[in-house]
Backbone as a chain_set.jsonl record, in Angstrom:
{"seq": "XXXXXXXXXXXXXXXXXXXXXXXXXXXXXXXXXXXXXXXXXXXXXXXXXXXXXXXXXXXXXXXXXXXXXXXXXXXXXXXXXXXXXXXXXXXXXXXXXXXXXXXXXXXXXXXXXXXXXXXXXXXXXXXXXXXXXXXXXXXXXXXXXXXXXXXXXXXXXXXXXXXX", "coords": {"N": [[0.848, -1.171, 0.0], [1.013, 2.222, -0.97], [2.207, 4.598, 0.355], [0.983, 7.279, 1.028], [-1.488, 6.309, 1.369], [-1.595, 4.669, 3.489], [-1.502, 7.236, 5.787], [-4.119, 7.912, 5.474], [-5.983, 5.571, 5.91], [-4.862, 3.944, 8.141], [-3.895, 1.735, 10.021], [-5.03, -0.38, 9.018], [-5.8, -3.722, 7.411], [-4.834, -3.831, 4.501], [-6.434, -5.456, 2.376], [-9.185, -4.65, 4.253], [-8.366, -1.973, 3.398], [-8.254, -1.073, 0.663], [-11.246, -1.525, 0.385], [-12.251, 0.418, 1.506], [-11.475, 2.41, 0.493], [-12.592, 2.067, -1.845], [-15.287, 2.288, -1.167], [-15.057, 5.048, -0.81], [-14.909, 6.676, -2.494], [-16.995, 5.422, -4.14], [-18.921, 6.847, -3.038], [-18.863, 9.145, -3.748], [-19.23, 10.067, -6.253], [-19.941, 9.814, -9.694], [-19.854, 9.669, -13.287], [-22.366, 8.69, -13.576], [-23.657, 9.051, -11.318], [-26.493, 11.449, -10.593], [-25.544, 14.985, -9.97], [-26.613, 16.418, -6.779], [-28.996, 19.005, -5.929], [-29.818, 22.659, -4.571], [-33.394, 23.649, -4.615], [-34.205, 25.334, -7.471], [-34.553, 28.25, -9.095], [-35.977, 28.83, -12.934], [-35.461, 30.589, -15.368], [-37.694, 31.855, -18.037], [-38.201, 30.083, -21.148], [-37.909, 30.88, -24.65], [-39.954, 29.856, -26.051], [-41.743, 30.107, -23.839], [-44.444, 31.717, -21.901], [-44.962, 32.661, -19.462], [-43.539, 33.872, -16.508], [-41.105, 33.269, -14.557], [-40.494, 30.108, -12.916], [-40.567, 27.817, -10.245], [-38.829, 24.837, -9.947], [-38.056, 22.913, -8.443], [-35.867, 20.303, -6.83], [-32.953, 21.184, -8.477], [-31.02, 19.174, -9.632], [-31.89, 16.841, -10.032], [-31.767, 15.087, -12.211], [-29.099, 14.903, -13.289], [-27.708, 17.479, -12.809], [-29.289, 18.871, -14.541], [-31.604, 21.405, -15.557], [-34.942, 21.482, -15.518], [-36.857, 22.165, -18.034], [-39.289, 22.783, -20.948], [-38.442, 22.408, -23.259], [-36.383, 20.603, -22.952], [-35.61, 17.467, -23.085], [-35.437, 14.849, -21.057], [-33.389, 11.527, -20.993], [-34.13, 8.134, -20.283], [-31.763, 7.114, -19.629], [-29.516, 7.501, -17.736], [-27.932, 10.702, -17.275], [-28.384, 11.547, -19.742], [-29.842, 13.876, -22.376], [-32.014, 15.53, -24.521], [-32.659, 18.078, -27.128], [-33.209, 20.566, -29.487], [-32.024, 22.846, -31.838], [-31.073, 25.647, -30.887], [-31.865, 25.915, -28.783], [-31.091, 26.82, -25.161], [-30.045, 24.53, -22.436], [-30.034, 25.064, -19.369], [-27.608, 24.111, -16.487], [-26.47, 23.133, -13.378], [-24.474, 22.547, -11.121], [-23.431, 20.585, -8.25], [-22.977, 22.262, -5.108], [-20.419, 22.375, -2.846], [-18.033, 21.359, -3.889], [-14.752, 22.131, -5.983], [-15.771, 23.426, -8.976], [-14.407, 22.659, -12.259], [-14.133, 24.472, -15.482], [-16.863, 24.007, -17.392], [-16.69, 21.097, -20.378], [-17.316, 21.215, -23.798], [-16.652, 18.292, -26.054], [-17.663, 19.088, -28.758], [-18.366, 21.123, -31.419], [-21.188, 21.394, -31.02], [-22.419, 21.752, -29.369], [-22.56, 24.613, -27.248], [-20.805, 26.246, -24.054], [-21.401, 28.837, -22.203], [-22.168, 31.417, -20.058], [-20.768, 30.834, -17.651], [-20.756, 30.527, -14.059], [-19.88, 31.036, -10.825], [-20.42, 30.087, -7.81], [-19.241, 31.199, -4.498], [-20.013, 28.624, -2.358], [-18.884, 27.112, -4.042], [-20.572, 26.066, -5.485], [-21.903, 25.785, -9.083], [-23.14, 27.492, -12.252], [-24.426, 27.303, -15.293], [-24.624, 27.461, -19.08], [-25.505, 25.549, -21.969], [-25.504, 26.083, -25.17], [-27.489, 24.726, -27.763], [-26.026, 24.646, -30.419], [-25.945, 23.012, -33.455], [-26.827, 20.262, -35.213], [-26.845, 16.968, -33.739], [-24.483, 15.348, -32.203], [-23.085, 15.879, -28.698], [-21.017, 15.604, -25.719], [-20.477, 17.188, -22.758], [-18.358, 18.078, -20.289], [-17.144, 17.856, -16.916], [-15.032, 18.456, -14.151], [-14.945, 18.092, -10.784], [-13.27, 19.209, -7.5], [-13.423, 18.171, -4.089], [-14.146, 20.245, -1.709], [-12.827, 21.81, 0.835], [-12.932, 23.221, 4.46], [-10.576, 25.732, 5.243], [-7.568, 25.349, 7.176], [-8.611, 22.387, 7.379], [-8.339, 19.062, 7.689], [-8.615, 17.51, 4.548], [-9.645, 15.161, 2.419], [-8.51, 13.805, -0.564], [-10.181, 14.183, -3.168], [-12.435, 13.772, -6.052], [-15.131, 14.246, -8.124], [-16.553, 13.158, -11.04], [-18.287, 14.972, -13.703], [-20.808, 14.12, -16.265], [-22.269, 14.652, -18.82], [-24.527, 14.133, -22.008], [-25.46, 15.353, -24.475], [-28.321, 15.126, -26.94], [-28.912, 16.674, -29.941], [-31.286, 17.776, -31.791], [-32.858, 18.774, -35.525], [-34.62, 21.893, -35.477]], "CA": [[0.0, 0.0, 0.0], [1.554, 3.515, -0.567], [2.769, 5.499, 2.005], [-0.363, 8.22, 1.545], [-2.931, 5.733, 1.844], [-1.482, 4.591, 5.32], [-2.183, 8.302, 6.481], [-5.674, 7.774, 5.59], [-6.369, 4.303, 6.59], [-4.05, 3.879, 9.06], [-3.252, 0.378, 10.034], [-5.925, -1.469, 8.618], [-5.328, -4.47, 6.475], [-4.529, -4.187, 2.832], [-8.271, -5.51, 1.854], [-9.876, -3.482, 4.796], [-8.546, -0.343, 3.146], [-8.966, -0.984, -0.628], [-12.389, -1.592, 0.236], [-12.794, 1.74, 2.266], [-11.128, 3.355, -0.471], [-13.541, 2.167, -3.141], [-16.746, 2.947, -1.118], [-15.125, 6.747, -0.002], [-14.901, 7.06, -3.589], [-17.967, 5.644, -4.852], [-19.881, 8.075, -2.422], [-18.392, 10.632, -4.415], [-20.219, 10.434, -7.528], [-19.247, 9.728, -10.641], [-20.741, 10.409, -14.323], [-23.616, 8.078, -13.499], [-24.115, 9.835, -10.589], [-26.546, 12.723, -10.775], [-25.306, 15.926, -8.692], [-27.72, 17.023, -6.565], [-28.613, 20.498, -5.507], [-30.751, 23.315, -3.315], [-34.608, 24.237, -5.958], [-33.885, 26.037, -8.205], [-35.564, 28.918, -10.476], [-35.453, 28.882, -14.086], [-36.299, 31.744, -16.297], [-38.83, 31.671, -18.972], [-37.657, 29.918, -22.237], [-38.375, 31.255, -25.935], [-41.396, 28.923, -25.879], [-42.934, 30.385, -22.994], [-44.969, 33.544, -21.629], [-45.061, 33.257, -18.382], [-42.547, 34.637, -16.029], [-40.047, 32.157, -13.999], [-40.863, 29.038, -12.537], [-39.727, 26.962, -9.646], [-38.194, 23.728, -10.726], [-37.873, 21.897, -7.568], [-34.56, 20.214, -7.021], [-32.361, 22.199, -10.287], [-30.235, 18.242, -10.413], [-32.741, 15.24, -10.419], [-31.9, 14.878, -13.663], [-27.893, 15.403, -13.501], [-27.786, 18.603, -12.999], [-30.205, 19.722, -15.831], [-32.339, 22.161, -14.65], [-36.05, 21.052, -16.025], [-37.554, 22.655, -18.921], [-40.348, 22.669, -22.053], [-37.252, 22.461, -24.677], [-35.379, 19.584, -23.118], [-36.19, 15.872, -22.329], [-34.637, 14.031, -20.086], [-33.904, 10.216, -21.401], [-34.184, 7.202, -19.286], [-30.587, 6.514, -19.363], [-27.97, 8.894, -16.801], [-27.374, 11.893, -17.433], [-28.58, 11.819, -21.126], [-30.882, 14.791, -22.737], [-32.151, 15.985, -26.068], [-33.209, 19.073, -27.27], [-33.41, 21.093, -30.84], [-31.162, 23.762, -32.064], [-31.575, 27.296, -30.68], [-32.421, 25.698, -27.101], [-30.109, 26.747, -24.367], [-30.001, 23.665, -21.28], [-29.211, 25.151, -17.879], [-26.844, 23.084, -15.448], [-26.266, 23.287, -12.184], [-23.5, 21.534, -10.08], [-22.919, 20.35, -6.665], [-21.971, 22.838, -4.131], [-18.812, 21.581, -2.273], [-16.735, 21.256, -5.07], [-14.362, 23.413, -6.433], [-15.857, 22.746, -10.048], [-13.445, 23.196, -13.446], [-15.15, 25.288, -16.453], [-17.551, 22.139, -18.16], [-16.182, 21.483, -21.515], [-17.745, 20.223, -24.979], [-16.406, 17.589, -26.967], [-18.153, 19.06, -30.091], [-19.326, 22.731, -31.191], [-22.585, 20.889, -31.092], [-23.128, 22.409, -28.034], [-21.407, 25.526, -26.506], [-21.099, 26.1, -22.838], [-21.483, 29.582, -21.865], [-22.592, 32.114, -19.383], [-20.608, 30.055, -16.624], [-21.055, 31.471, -13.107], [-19.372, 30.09, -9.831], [-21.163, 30.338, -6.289], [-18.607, 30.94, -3.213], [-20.211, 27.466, -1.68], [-18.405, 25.576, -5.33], [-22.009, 25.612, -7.144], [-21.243, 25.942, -10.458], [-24.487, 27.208, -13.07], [-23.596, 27.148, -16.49], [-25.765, 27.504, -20.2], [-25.387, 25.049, -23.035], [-26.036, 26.439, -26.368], [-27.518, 23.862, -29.096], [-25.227, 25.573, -31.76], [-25.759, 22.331, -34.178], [-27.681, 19.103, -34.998], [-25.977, 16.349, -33.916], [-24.298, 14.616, -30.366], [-21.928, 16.188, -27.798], [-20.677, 15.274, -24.33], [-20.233, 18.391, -21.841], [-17.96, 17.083, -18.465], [-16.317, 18.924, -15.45], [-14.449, 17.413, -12.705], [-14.71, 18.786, -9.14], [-12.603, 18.556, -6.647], [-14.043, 18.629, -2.968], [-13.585, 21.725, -1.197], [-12.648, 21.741, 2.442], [-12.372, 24.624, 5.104], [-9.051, 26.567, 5.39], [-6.852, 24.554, 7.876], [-9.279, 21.605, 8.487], [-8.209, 17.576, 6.895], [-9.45, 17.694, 3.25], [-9.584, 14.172, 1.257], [-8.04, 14.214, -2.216], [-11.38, 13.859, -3.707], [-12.705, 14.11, -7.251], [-15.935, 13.641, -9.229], [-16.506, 13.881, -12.782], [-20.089, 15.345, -14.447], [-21.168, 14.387, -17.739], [-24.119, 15.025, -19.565], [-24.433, 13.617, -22.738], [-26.495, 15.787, -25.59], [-28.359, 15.331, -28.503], [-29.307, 18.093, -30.585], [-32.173, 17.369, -33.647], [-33.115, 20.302, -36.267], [-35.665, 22.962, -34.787]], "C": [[0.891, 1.23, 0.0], [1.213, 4.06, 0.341], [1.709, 6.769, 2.511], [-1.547, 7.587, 2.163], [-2.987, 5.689, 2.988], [-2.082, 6.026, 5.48], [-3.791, 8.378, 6.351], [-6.415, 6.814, 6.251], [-5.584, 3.868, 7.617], [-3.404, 2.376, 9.021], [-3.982, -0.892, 9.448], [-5.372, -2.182, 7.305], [-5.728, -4.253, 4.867], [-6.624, -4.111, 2.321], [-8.934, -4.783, 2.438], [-9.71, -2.079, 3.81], [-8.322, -0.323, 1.643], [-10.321, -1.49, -0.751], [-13.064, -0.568, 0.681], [-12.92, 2.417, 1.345], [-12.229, 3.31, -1.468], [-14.682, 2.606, -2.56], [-16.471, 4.405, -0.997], [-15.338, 7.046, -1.512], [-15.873, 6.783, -4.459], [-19.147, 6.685, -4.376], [-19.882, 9.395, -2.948], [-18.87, 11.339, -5.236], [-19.409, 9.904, -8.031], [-20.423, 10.27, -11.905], [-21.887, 9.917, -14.329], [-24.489, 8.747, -12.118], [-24.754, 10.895, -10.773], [-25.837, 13.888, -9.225], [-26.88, 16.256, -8.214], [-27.777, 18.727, -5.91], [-30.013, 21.087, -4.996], [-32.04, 23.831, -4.896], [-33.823, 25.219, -6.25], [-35.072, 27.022, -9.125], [-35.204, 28.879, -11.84], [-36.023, 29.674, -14.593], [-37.041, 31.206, -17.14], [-38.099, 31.584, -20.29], [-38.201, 30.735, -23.351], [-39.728, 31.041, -25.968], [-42.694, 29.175, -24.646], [-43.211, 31.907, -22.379], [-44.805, 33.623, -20.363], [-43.685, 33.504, -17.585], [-41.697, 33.347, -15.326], [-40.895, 31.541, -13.238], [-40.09, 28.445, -11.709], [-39.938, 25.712, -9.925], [-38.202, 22.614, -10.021], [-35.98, 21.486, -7.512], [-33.515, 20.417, -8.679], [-31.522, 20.025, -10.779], [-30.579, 17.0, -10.287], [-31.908, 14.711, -11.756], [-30.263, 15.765, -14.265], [-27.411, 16.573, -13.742], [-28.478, 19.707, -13.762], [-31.05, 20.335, -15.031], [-33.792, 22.338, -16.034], [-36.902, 22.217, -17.132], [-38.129, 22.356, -20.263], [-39.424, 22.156, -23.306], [-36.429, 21.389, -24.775], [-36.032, 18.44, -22.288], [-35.146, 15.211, -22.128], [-34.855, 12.726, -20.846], [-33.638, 9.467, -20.226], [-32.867, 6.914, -18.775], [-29.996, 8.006, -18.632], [-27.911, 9.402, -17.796], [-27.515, 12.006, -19.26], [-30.09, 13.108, -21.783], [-31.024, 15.089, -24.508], [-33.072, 16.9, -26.498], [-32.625, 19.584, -29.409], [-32.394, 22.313, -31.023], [-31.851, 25.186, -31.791], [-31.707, 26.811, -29.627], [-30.784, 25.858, -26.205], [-30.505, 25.586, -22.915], [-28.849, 24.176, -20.233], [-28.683, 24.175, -16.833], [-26.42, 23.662, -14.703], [-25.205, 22.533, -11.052], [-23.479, 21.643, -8.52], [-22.389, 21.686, -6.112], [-20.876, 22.015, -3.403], [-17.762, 20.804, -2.649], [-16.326, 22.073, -5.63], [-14.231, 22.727, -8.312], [-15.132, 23.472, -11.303], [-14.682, 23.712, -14.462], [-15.561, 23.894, -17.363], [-16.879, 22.579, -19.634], [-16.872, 20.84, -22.688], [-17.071, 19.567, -25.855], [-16.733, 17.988, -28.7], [-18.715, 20.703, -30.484], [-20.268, 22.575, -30.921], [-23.17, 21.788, -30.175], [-21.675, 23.185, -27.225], [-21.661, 25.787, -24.857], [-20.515, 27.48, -22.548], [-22.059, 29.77, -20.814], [-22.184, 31.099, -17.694], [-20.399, 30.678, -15.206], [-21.112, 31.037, -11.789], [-19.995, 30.531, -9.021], [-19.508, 30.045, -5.188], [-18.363, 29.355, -2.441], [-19.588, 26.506, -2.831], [-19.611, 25.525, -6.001], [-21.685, 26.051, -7.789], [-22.782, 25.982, -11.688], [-23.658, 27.606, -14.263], [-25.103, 27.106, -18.195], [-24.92, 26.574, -20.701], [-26.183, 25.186, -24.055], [-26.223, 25.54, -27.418], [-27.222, 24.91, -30.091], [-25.42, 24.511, -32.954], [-26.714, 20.948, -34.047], [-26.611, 17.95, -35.043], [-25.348, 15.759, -32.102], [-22.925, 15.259, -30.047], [-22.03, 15.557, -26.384], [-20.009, 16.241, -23.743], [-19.564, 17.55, -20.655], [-17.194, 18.268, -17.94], [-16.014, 18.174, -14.375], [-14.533, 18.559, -11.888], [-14.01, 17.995, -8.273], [-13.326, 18.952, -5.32], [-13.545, 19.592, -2.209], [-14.027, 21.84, 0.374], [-12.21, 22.944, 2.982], [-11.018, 25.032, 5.191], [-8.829, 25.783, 6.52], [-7.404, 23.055, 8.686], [-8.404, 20.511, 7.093], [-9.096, 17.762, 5.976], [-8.875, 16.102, 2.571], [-9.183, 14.316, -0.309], [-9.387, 13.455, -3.177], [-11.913, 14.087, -5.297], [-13.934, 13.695, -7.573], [-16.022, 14.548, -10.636], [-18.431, 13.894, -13.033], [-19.736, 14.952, -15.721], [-22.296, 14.299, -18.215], [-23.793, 14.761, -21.394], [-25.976, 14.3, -23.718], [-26.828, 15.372, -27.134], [-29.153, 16.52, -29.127], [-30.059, 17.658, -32.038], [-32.303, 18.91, -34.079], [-34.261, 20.405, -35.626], [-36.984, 22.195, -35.727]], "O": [[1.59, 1.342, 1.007], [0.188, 4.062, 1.023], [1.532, 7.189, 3.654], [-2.314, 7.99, 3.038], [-3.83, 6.234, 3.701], [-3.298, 6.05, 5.29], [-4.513, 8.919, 7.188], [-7.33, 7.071, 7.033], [-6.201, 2.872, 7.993], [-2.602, 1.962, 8.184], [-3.599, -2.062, 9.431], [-4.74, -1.636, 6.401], [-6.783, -4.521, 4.291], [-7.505, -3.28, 2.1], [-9.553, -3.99, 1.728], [-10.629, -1.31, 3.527], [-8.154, 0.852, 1.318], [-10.68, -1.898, -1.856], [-14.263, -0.432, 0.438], [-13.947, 3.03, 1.056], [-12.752, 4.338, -1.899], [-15.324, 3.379, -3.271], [-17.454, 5.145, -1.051], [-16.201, 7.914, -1.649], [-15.978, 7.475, -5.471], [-20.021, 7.191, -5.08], [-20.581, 10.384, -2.727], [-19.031, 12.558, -5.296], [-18.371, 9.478, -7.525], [-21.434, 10.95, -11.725], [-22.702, 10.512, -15.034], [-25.711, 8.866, -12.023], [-23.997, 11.776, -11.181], [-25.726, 13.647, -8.023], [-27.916, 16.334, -8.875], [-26.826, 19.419, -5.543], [-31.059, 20.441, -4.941], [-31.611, 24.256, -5.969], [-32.995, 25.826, -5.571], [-36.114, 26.633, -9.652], [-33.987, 28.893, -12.027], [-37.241, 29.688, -14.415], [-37.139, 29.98, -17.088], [-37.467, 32.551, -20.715], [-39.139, 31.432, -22.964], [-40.569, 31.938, -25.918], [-43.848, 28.768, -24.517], [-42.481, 32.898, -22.377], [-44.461, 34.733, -19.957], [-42.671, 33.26, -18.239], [-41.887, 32.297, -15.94], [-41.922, 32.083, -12.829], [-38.91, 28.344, -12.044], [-41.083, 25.325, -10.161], [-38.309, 21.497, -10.527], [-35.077, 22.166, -8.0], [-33.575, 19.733, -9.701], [-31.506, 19.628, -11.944], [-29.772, 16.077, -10.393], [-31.582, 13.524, -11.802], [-30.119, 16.666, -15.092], [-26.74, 16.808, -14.748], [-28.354, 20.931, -13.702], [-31.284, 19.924, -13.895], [-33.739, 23.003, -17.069], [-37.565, 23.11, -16.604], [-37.422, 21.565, -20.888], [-39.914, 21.51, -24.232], [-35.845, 21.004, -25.789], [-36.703, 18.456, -21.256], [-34.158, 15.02, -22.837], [-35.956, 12.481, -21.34], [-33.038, 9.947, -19.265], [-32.736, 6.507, -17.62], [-30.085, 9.181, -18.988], [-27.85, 8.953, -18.94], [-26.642, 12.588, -19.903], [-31.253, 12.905, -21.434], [-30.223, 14.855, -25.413], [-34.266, 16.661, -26.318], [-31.909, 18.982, -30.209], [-31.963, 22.691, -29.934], [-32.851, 25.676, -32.316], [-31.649, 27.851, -28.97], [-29.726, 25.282, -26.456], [-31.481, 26.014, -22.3], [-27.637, 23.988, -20.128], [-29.512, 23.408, -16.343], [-25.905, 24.747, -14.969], [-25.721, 21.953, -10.097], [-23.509, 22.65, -7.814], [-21.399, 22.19, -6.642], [-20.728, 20.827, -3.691], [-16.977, 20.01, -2.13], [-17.088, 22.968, -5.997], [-13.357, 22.038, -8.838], [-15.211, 24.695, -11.419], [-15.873, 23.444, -14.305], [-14.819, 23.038, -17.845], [-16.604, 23.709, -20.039], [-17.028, 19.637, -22.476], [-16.719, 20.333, -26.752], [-16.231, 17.4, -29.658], [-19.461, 21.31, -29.716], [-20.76, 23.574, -30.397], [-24.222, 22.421, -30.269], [-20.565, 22.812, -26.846], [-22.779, 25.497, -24.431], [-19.287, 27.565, -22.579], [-22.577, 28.798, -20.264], [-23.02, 30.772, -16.852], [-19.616, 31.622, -15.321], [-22.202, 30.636, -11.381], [-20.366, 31.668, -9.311], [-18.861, 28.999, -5.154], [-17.293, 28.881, -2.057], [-19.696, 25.286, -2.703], [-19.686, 24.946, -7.084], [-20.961, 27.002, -7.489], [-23.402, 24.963, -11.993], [-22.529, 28.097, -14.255], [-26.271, 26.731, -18.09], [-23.777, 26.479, -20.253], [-27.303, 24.679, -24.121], [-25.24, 25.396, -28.146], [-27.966, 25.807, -30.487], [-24.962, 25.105, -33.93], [-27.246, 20.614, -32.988], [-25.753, 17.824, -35.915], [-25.978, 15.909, -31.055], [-21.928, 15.249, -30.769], [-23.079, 15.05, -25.988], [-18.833, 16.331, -24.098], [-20.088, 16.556, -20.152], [-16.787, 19.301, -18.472], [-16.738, 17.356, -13.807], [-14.266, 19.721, -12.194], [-13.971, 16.771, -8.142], [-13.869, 20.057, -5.341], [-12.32, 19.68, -2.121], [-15.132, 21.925, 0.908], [-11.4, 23.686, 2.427], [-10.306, 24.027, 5.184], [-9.873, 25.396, 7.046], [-7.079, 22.603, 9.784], [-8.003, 20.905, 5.998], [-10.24, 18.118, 6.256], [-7.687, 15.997, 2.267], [-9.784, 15.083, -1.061], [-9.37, 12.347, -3.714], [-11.375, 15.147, -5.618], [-14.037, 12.497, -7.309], [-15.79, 15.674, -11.075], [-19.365, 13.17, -12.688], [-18.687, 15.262, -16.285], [-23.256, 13.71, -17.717], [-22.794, 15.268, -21.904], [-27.132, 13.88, -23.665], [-26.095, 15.29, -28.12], [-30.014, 17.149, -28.512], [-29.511, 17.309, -33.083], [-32.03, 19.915, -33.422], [-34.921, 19.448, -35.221], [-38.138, 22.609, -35.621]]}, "num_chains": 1, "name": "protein.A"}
């Protein structure tokens, strides 16, 4: 076992602490994991008149934050929407989350906009018809001089984009 792990696990046997390790780390999330997060409001899309709407939790639905333009599919963290639709995302607080990135112009990721607490809201612009994958790793974010875990999860959201 390397010499960091001991400081974490201390003396425990070999199997004890590659089995700790894998649950501290599946608690973590991963891309199947949705983040979750505090309701959320969402403004009023193209498609609609009335004024903003509360959403309920903004990351049921991997951070997507629920609206008329985008459907959620059965499978993690997968969505699909039409060109011209922007899909708001929302990340975990208590991570210090990296700027999400697209695999594809398909979809651009603007108007990104950090919260103090690590929440992380963010637009994705259907710029194109066609499939992208948006991801962002966070790292967990611990108080100024307290024991912090070398922690990581990764987001991904997985778009498709049909013609309008």
């Amino acid at each position: 076992m390397p010499r960091s792990d001991r400081r974490v696990f201390g003396n425990l046997p070999p199997v004890l602490a590659v089995s700790a390790m894998a649950a501290l780390l599946a608690a973590c999330g991963s891309s199947g994991v949705p983040p979750t997060g505090s309701p959320t409001t969402s403004p009023p899309t193209s498609s609609s008149t009335s004024g903003p709407t509360t959403t309920g939790p903004a990351a049921p639905p991997c951070g997507v934050v629920v609206s008329p333009d985008v459907m959620i599919a059965a499978q993690p963290c997968t969505v699909a929407t039409h060109v011209g639709v922007t899909i708001r995302i929302v990340l975990d607080p208590g991570f210090r989350w990296e700027t999400p990135t697209s695999d594809s112009s398909i979809v651009e990721v603007v108007n990104v906009e950090r919260q103090s607490s690590g929440r992380l809201d963010a637009d994705l612009r259907a710029a194109g018809v066609g499939q992208a994958t948006v991801s962002a790793t966070g790292l967990a974010l611990c108080p100024p001089g307290q024991p912090c875990p070398a922690l990581a999860r990764l987001w991904a959201l997985h778009v498709t984009v049909g013609a309008t």
